[in-house]
MITI-743831 format. One record per residue (C-alpha): x, y, z; residue number from 0. Coordinates in Angstrom, 1 decimal. Example, Ala and Ser with C-alpha at 12.3 -4.5 7.8 and 13.67 -1.06 7.14 Angstrom:
REM MITI-743831
kevo u:12.3 | v:-4.5 | w:7.8 | midren:0
kevo u:13.7 | v:-1.1 | w:7.1 | midren:1
***
This chain:
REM MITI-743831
kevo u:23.1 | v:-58.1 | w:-3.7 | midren:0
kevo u:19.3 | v:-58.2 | w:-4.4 | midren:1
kevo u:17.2 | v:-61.5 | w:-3.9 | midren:2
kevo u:14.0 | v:-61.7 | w:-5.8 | midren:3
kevo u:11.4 | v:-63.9 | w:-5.6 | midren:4
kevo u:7.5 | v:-63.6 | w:-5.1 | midren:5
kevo u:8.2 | v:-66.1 | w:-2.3 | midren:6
kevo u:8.4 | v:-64.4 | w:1.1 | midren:7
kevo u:9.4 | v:-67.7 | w:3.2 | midren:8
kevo u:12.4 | v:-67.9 | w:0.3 | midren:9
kevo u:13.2 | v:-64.5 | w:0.2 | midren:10
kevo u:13.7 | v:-64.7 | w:4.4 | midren:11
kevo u:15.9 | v:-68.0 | w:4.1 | midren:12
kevo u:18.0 | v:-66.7 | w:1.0 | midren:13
kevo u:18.6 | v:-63.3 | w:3.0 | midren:14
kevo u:19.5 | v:-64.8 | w:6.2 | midren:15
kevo u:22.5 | v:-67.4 | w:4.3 | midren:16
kevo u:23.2 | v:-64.5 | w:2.5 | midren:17
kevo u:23.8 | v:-62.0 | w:5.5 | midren:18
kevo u:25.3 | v:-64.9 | w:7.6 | midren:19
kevo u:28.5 | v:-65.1 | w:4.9 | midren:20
kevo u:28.4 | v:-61.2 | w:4.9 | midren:21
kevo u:26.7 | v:-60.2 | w:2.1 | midren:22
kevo u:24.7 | v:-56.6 | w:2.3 | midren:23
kevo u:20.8 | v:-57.9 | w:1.1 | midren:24
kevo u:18.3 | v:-55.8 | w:-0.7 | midren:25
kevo u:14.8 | v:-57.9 | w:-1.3 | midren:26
kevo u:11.7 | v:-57.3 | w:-3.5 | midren:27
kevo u:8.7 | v:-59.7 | w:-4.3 | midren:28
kevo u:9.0 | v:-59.3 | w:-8.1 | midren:29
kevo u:10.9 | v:-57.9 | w:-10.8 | midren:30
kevo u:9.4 | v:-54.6 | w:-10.8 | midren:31
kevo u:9.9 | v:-53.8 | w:-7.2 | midren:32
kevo u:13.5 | v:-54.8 | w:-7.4 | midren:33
kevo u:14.1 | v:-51.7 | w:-10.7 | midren:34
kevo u:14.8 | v:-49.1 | w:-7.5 | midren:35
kevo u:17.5 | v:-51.5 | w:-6.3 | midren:36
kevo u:19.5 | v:-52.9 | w:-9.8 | midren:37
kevo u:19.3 | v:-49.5 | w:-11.3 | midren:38
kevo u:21.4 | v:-48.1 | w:-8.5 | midren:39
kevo u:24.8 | v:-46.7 | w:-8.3 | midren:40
kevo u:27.0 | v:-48.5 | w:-7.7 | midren:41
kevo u:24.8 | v:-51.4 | w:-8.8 | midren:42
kevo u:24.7 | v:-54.8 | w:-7.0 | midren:43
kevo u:27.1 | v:-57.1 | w:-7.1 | midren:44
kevo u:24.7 | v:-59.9 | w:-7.9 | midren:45
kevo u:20.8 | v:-60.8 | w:-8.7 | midren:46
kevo u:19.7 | v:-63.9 | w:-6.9 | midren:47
kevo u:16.2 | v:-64.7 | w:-8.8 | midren:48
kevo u:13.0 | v:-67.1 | w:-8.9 | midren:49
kevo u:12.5 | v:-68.1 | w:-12.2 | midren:50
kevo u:8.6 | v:-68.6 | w:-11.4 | midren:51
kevo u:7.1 | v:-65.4 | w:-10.7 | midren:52
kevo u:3.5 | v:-63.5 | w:-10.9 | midren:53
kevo u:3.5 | v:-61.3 | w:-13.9 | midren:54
kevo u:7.2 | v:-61.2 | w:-15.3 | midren:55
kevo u:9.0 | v:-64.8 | w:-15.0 | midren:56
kevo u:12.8 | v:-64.1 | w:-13.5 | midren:57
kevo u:14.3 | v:-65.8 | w:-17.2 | midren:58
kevo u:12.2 | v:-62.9 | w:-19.1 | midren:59
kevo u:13.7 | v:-60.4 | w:-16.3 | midren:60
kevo u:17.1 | v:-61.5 | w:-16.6 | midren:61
kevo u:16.7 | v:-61.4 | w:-21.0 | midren:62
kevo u:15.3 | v:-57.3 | w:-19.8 | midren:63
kevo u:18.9 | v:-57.0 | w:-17.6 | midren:64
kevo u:21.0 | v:-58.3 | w:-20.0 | midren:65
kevo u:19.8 | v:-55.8 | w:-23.0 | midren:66
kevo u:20.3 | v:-52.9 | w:-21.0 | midren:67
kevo u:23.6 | v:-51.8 | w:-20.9 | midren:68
kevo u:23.7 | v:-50.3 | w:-17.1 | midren:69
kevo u:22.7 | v:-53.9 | w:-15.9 | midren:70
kevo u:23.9 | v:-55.9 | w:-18.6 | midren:71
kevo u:27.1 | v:-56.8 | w:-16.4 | midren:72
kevo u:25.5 | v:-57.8 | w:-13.1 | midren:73
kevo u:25.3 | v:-61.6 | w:-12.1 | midren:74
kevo u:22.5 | v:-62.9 | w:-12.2 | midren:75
kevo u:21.8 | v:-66.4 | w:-10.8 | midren:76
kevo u:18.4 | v:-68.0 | w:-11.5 | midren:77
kevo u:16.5 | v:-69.9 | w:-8.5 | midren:78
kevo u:13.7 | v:-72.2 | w:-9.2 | midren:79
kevo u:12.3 | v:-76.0 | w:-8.1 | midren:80
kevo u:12.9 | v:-76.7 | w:-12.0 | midren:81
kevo u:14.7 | v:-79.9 | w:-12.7 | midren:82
kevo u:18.3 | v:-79.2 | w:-13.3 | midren:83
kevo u:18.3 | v:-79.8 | w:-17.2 | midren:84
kevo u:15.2 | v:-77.0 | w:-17.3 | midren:85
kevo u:17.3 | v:-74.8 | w:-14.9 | midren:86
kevo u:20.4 | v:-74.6 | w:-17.4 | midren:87
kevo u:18.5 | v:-74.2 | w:-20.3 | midren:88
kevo u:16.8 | v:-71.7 | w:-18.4 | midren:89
kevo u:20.2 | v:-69.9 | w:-18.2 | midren:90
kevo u:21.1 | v:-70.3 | w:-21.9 | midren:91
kevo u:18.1 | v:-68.9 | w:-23.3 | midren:92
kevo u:18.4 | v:-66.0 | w:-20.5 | midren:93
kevo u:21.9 | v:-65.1 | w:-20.5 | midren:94
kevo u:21.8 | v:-65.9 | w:-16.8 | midren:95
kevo u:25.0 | v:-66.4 | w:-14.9 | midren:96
kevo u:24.3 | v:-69.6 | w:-13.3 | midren:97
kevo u:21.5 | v:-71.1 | w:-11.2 | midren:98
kevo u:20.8 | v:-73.2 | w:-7.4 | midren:99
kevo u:18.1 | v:-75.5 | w:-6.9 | midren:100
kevo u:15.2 | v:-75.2 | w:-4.4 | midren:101
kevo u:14.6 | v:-76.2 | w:-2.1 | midren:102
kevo u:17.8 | v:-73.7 | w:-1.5 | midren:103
kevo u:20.4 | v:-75.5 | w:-0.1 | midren:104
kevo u:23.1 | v:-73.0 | w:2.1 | midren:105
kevo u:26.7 | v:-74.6 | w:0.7 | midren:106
kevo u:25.3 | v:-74.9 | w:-3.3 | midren:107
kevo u:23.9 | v:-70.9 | w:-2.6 | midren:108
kevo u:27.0 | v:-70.0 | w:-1.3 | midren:109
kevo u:29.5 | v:-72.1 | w:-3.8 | midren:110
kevo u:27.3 | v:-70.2 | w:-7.0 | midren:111
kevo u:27.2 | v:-67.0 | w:-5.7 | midren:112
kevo u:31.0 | v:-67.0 | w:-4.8 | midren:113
kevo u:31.9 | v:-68.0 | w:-8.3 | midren:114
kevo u:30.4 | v:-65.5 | w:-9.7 | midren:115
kevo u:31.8 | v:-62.2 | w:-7.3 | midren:116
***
């Protein structure tokens, strides 16, 4: 799994509920930095990403991963403190697999991310 956001207080508290239920964690502070990890093989299982980010916002990322045909299949669940009507239209207009609110709560993570691997 690879958790992006520019965030690095978010990024520590997404890893650690992550790696508490099990999950192996990559991190990066942007889209960019996160390439060396989604482009792997095998690729991740899923993207956890802030929607609000310095230079590339995660909904223009996730439009970038789901064009490409080596990431086009990964999750991808968007993060942001958007209201929940911005958040899913957010995920329409992205082609993102689903979304948690933040403050990040540890159950709603964990629910989203399970549905989707």
């Amino acid at each position: 799994m690879v958790i992006i956001d520019d965030c690095k207080l978010t990024l520590a508290i997404a890893r650690d509920i992550m790696e508490d239920a099990g999950y192996d964690v990559e991190t990066a502070e942007s889209g960019i930095a996160a390439n060396s990890f989604i482009y792997q093989t095998p690729p991740p299982a899923l993207i956890l990403i802030d929607v609000v980010m310095p230079m590339l916002n995660g909904d223009r990322k996730v439009k970038l991963l789901k064009d490409r045909d080596s990431s086009s299949n990964i999750p991808v669940v968007l993060m942001s403190s958007k209201s929940a009507e911005e958040l899913q239209a957010l995920k329409e207009s992205s082609g993102a697999d689903g979304f948690v609110p933040k403050p990040l709560n540890r159950d709603e993570l964990l629910d989203e991310v399970r549905r989707l691997i």
